[in-house]
PyMOL Python script that loads the backbone (N, CA, C, O; Angstrom):
from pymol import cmd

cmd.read_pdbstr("""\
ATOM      1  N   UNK A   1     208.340 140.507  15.539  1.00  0.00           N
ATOM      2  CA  UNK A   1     207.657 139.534  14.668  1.00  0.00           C
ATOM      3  C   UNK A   1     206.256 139.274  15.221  1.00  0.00           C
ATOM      4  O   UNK A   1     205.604 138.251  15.009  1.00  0.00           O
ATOM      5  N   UNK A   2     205.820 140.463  16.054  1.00  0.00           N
ATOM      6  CA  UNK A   2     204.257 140.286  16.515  1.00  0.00           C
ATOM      7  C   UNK A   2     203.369 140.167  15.172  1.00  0.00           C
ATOM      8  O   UNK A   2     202.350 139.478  15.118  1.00  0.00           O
ATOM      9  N   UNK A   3     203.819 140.831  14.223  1.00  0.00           N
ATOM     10  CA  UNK A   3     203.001 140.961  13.081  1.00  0.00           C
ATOM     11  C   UNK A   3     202.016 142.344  13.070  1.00  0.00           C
ATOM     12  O   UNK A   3     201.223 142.681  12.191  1.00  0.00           O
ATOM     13  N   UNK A   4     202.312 142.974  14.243  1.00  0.00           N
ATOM     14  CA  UNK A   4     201.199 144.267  14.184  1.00  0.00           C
ATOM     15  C   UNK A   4     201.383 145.068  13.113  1.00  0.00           C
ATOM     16  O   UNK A   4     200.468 145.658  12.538  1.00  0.00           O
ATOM     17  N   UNK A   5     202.814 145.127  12.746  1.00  0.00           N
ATOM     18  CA  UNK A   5     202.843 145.945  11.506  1.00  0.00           C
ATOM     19  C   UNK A   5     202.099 146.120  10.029  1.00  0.00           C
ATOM     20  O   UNK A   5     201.678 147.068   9.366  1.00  0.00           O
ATOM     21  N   UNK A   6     202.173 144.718   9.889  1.00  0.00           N
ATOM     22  CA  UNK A   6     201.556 143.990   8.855  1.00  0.00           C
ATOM     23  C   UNK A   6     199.894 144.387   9.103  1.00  0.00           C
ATOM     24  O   UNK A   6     199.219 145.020   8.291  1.00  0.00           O
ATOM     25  N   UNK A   7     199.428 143.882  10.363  1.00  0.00           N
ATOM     26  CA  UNK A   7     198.158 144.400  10.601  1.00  0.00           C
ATOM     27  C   UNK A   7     197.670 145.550  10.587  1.00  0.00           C
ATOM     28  O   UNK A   7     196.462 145.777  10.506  1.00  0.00           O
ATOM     29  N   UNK A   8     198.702 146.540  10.677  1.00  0.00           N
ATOM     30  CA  UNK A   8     198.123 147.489  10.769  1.00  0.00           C
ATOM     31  C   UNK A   8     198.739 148.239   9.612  1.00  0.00           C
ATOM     32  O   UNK A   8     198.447 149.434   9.564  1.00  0.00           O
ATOM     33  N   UNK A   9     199.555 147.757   8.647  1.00  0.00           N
ATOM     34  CA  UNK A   9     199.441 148.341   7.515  1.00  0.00           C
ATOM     35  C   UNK A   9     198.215 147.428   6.610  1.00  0.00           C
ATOM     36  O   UNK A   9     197.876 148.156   5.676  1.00  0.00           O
ATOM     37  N   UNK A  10     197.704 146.556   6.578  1.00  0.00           N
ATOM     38  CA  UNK A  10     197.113 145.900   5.704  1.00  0.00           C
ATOM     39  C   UNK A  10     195.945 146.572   5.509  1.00  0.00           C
ATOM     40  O   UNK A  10     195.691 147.048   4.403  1.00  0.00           O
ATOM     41  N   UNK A  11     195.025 146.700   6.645  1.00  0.00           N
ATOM     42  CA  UNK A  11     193.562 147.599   6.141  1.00  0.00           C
ATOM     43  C   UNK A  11     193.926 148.839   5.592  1.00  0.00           C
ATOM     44  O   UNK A  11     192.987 149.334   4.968  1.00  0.00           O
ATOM     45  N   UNK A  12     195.147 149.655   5.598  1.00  0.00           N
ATOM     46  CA  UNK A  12     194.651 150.825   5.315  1.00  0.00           C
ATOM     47  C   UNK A  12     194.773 150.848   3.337  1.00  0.00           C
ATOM     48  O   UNK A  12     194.003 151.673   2.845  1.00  0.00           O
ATOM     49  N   UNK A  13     195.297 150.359   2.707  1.00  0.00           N
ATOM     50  CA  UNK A  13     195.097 150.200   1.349  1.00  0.00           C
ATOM     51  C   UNK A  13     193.777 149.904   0.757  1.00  0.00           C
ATOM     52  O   UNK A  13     193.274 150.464  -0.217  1.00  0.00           O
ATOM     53  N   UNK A  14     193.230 148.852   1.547  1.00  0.00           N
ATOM     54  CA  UNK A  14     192.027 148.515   1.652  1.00  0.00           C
ATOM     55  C   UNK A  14     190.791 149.501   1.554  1.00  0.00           C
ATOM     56  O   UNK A  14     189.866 149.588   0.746  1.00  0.00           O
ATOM     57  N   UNK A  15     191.169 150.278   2.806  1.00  0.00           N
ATOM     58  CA  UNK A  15     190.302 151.213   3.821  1.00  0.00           C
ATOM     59  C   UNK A  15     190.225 152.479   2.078  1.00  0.00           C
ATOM     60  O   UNK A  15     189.328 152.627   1.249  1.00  0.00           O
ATOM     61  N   UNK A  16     191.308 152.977   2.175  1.00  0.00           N
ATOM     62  CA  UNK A  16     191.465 153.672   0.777  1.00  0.00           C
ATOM     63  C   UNK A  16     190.719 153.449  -1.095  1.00  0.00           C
ATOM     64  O   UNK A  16     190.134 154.205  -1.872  1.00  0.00           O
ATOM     65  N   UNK A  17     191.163 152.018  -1.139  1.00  0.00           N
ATOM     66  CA  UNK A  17     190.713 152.091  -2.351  1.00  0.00           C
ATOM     67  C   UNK A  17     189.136 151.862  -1.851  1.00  0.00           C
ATOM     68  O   UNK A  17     188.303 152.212  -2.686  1.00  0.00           O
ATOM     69  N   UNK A  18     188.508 151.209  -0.344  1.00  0.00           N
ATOM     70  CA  UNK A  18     186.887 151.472  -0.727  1.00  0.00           C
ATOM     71  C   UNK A  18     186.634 152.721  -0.534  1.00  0.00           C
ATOM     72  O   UNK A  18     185.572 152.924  -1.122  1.00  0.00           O
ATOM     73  N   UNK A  19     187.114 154.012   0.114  1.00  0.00           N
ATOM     74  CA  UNK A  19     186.420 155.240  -0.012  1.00  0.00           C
ATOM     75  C   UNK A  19     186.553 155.649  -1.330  1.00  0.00           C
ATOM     76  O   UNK A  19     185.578 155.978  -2.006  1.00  0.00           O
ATOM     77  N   UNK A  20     188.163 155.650  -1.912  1.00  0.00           N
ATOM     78  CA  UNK A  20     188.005 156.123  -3.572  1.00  0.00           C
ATOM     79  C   UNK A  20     186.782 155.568  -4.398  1.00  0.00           C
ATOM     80  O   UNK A  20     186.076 156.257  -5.135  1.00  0.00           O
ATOM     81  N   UNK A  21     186.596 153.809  -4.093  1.00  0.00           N
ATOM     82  CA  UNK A  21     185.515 153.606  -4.837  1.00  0.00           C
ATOM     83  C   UNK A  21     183.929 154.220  -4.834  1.00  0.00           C
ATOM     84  O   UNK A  21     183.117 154.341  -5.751  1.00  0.00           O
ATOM     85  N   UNK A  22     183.844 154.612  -3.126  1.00  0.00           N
ATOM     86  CA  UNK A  22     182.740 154.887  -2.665  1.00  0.00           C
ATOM     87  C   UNK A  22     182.839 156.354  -3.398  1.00  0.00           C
ATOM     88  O   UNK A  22     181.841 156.747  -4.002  1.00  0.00           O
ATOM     89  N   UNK A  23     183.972 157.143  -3.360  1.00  0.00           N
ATOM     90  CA  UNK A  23     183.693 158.681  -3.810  1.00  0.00           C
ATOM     91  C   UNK A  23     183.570 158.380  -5.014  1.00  0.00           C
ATOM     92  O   UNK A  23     182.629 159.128  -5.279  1.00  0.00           O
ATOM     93  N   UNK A  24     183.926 157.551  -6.511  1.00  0.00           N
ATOM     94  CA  UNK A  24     184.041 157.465  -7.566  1.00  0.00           C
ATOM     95  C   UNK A  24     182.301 157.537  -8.205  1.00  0.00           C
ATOM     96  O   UNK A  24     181.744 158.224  -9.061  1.00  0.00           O
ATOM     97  N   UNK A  25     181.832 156.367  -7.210  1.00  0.00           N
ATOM     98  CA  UNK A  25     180.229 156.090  -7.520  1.00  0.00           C
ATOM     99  C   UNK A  25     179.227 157.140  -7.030  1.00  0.00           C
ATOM    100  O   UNK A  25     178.011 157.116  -7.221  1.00  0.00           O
ATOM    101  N   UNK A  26     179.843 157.949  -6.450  1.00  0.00           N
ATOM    102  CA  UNK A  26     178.960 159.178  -5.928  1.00  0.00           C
ATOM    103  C   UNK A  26     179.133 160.140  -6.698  1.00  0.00           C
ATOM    104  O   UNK A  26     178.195 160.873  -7.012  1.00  0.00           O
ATOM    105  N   UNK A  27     180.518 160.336  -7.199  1.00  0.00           N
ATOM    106  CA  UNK A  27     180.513 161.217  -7.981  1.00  0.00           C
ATOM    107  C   UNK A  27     179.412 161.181  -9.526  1.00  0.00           C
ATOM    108  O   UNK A  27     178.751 161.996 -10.168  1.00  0.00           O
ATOM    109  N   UNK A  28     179.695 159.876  -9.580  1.00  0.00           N
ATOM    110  CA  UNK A  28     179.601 159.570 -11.405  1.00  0.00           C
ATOM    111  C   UNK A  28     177.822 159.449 -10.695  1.00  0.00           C
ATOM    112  O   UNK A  28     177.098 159.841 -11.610  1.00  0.00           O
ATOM    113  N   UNK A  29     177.201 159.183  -9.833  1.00  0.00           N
ATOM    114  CA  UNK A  29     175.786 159.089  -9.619  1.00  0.00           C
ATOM    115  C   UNK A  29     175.105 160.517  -9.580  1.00  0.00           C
ATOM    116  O   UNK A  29     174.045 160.856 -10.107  1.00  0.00           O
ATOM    117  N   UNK A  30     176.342 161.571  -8.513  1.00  0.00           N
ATOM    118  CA  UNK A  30     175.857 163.071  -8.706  1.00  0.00           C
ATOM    119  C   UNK A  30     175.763 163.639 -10.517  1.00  0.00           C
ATOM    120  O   UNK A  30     174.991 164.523 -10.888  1.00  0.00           O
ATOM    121  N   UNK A  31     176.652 162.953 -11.364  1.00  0.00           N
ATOM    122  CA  UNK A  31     176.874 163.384 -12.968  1.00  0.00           C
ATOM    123  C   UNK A  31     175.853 162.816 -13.428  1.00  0.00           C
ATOM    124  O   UNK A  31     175.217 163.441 -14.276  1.00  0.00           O
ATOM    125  N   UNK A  32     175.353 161.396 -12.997  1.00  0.00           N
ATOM    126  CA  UNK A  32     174.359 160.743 -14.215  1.00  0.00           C
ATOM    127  C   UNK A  32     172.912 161.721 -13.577  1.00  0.00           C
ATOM    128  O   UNK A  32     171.902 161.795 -14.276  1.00  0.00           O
ATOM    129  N   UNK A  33     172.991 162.547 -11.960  1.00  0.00           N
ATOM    130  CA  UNK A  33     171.467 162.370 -11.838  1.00  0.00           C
ATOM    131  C   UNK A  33     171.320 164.303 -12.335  1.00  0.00           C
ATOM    132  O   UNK A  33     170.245 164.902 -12.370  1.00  0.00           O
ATOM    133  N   UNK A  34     172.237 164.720 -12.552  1.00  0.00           N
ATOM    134  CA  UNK A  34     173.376 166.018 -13.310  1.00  0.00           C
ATOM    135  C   UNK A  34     171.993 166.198 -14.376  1.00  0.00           C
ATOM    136  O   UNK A  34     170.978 166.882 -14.510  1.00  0.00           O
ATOM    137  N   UNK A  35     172.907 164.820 -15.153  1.00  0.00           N
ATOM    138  CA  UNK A  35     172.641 164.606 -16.526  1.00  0.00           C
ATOM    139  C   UNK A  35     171.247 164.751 -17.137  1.00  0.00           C
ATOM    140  O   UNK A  35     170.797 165.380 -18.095  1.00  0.00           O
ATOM    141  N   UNK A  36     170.691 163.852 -16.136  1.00  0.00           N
ATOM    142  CA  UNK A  36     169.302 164.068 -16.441  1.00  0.00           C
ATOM    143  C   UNK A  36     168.477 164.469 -16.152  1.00  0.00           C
ATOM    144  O   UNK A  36     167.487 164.232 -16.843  1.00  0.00           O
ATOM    145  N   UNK A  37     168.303 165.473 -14.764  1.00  0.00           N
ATOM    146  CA  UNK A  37     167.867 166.557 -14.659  1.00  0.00           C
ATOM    147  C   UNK A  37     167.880 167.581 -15.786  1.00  0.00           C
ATOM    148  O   UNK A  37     166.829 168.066 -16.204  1.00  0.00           O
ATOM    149  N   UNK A  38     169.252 167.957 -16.348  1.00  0.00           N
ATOM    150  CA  UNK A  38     169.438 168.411 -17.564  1.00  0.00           C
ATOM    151  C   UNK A  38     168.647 168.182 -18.798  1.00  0.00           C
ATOM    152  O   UNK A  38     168.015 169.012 -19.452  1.00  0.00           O
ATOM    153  N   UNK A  39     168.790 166.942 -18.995  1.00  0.00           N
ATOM    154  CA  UNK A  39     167.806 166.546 -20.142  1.00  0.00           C
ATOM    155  C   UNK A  39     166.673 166.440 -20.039  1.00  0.00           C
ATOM    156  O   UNK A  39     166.004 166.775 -21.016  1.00  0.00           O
ATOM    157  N   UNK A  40     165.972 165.931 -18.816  1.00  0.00           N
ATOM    158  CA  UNK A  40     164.613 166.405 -18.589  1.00  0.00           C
ATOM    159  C   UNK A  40     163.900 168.134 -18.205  1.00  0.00           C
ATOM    160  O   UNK A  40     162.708 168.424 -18.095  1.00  0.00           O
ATOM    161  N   UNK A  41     164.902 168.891 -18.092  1.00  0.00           N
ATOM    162  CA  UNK A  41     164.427 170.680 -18.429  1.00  0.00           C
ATOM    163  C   UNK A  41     164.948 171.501 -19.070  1.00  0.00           C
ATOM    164  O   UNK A  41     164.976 172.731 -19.114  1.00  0.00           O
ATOM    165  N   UNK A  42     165.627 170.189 -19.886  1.00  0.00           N
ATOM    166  CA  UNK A  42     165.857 171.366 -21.305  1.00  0.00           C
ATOM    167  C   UNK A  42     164.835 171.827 -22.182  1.00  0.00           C
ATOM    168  O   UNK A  42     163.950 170.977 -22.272  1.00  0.00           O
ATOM    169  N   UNK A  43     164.652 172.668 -22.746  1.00  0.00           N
ATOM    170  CA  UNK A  43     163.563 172.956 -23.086  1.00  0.00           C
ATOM    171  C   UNK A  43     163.276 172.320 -24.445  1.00  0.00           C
ATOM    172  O   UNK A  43     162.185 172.493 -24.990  1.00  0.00           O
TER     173      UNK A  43
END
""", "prot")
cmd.dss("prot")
cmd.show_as("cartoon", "prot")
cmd.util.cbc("prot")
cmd.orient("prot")
């Protein structure tokens, strides 16, 4: 009943959904800057 368990399961859900978020916004930033590169040399 130290509680380490708890501690040391608690960040990692955490730890997870901020890299998913962090990869989500990188991704969709690599698509929007994609995008408009695209649209700015299309001919």
């Amino acid at each position: 009943m130290n509680g380490t368990g708890e501690g040391e399961r608690s960040p990692w859900p955490r730890r997870l959904a901020w890299f998913a978020g962090l990869w989500l916004a990188g991704v969709l930033a690599l698509a929007a800057v994609a995008g408009l590169l695209r649209a700015l040399f299309a001919p």
